[in-house]
C-alpha positions in Angstrom: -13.2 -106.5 -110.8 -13.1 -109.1 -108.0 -9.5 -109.4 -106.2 -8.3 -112.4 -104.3 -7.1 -111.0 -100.4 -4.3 -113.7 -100.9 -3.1 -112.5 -103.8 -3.3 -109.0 -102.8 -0.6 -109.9 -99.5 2.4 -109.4 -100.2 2.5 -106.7 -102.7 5.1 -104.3 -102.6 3.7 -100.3 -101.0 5.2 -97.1 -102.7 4.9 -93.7 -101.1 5.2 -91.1 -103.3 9.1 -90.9 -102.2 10.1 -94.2 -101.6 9.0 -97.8 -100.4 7.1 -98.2 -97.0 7.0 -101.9 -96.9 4.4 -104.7 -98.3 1.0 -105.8 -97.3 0.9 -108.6 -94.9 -3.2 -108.6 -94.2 -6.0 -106.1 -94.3 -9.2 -105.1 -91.8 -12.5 -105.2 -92.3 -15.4 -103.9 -90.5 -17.8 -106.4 -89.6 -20.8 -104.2 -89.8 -20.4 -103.9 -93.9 -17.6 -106.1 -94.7 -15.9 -103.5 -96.0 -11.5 -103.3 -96.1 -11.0 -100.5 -94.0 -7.1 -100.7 -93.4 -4.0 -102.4 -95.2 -1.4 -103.7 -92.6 1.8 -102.8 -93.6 5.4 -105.2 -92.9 7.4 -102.5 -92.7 11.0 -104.6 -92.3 13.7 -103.0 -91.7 13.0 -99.3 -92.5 10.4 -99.8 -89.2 11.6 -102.4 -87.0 9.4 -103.8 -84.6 6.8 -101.6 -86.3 3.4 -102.4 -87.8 1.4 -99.6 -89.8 -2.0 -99.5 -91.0 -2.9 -97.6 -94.5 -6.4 -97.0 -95.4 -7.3 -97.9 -99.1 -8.2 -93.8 -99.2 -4.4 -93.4 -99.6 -4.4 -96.2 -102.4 -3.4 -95.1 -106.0 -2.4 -97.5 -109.0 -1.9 -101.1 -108.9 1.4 -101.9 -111.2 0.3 -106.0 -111.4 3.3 -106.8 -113.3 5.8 -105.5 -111.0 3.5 -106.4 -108.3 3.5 -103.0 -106.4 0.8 -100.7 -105.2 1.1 -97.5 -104.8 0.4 -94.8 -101.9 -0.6 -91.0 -101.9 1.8 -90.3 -98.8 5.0 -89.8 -98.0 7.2 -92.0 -95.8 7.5 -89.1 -93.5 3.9 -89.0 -93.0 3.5 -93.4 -92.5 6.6 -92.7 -90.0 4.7 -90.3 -87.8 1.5 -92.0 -88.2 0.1 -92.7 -84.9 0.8 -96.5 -83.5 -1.4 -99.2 -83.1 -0.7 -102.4 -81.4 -2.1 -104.7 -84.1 -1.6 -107.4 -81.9 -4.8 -105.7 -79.8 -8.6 -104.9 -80.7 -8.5 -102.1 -82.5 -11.4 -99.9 -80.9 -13.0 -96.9 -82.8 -11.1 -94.9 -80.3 -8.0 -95.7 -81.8 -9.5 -95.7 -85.2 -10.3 -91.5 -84.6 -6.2 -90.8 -83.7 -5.5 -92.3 -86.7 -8.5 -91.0 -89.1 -7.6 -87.7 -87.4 -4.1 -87.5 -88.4 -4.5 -88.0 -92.0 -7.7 -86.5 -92.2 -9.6 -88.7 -93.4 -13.5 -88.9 -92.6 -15.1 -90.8 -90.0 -16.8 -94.0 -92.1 -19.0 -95.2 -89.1 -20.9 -92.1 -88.4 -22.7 -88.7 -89.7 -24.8 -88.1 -92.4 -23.3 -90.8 -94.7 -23.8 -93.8 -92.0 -25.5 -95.9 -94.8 -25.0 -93.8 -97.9 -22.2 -94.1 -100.3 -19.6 -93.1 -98.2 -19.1 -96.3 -96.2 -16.8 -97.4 -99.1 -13.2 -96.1 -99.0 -13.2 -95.1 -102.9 -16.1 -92.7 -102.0 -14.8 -90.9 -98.8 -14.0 -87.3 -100.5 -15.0 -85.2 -97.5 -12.3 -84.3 -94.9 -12.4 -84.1 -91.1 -10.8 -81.7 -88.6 -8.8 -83.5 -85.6 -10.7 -81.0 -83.6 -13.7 -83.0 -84.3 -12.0 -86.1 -83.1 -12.8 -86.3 -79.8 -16.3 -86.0 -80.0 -16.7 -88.5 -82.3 -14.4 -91.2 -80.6 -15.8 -90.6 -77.6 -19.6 -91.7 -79.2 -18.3 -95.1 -79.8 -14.8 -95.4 -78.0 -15.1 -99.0 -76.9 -16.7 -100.6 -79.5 -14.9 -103.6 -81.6 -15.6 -103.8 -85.6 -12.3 -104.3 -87.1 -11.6 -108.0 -88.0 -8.1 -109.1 -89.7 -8.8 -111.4 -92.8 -6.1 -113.3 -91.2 -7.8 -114.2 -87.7 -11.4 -115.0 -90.1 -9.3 -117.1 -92.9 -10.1 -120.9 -91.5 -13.2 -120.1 -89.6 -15.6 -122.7 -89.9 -18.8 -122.4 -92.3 -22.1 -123.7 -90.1 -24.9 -124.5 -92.3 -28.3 -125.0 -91.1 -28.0 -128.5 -91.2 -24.3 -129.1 -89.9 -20.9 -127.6 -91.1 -20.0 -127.8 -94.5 -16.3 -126.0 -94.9 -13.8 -123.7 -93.5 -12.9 -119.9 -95.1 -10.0 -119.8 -97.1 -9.9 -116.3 -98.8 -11.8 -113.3 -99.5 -12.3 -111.6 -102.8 -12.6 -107.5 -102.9 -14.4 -105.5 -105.0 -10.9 -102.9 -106.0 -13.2 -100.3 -106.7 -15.0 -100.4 -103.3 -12.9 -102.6 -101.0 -15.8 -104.3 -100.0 -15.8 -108.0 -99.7 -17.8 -109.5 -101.9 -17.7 -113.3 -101.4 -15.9 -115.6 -98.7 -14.0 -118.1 -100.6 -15.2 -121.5 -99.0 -13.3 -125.0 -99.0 -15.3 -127.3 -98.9 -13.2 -130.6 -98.5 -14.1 -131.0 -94.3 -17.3 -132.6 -96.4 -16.7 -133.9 -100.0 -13.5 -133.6 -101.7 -11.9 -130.9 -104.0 -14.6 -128.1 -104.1 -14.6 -124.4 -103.6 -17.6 -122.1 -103.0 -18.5 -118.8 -102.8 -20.7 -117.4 -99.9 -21.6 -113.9 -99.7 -21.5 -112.0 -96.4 -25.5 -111.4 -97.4 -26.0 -114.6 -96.4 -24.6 -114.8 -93.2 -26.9 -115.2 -90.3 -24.2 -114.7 -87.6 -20.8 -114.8 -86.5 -19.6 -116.7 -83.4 -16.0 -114.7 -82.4 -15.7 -117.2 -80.1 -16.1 -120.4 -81.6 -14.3 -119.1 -84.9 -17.4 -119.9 -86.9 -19.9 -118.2 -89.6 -23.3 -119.0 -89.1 -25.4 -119.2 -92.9 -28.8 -119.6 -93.3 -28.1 -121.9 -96.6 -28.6 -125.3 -96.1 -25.3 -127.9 -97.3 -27.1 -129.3 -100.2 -28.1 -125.5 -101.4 -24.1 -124.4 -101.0 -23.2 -128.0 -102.9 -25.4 -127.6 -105.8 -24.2 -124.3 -106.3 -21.3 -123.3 -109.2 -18.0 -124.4 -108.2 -15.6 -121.3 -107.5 -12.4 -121.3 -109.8 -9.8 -119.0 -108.9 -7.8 -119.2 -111.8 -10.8 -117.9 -113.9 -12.6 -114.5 -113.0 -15.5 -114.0 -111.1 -18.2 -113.0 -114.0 -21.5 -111.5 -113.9 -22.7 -114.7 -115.3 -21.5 -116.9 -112.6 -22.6 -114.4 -110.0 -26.5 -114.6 -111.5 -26.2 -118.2 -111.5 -25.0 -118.7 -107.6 -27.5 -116.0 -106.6 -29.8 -117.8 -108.5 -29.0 -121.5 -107.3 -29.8 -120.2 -103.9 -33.2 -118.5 -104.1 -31.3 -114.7 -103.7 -31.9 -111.4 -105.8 -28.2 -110.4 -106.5 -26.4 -107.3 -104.8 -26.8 -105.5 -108.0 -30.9 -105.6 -107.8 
């Protein structure tokens, strides 16, 4: 099932002996658009403090009480190592903090396009004496994006811009990010689109826009996005279909 990144801020975080704090915004790699890390508002149990969980730690999602829980303890999110959020977070960093909890490296080794790109998948464990080695391969490189910084990018069609992201929506089973949620009002009124990072041609960090190669009257003709109803395979066939692409499940 397909989860909103908006609705998903804010929930409450559990560790197995207490609560840690709530999501306030999540990173994605911008190699396979892929959630990589939850940011966590500690408040006042870590003032001053930001934390980053990765949906490997993730266990049930109590919707109703609007709470997600975490297979650590606080001791262990206390201790964690810190990373400025504020600052790119390089794959340097990434290996301290994969290292600690022991968590396999998702960017490199034998699984580098297999399965194990998605959190839900990443069984296998590291050592943190193989962390140095493999921070040191890529130790400067930038692929984590907050869906925060992205959110109001604009959308650049072929033929001129056509929108501005407003929200993701995640796969819960992969984290991946399935579709951009795009409005569309900066060209006619009151619609919103879905564009799927398959059909970006490139991103401009700089100019805070997403390059597609759809064209505005392909992106307009297809099914308007409802977010009060889900996303179904249905509607998915038909938007692939209104724009000439086999679907990601082909």
């Amino acid at each position: 099932m397909l989860r909103s990144v908006n609705d998903l801020k804010g929930l409450g975080l559990r560790a197995i002996d207490g609560e840690i704090g709530s999501v306030d915004q999540f990173y994605f790699d911008d190699e396979t658009w892929t959630i990589r890390y939850l940011e966590v508002n500690a408040g006042n149990w870590l003032v001053g403090r930001r934390v980053l969980i990765s949906p490997v730690s993730l266990g049930r999602v109590d919707w109703s009480a609007g709470q997600l829980e975490v297979t650590l303890t606080r001791k262990q999110v206390e201790d964690s190592p810190n990373i400025d959020t504020h600052k790119p977070v390089s794959r340097q960093h990434e290996a301290e903090f994969l290292g600690y909890y022991g968590y396999p490296f998702y960017w490199g080794g034998a699984h580098l396009w297999g399965p194990a790109l998605y959190p839900a998948d990443l069984s296998e464990r590291t050592t943190a004496a193989e962390v140095p080695l493999k921070a040191k391969e890529e130790s400067i490189d930038r692929h984590l994006r907050s869906t925060n910084e992205v959110s109001g990018y604009h959308i650049q069609a072929v033929d001129g811009e056509i929108g501005h992201v407003e929200d993701f929506l995640v796969d819960e089973e992969t984290w991946s990010i399935r579709y951009m949620v795009v409005d569309t009002r900066n060209w006619w009124p009151g619609k919103k689109v879905l564009v799927s990072p398959q059909w970006i041609e490139s991103i401009s960090w700089e100019e805070s826009k997403v390059h597609v190669d759809l064209s505005r009257e392909t992106i307009k003709d297809g099914p308007e996005y409802d977010q009060s109803t889900p996303v179904t395979r249905q509607y998915e066939s038909q938007l692939f279909d209104n724009h000439g692409r086999g679907g990601y499940w082909l």
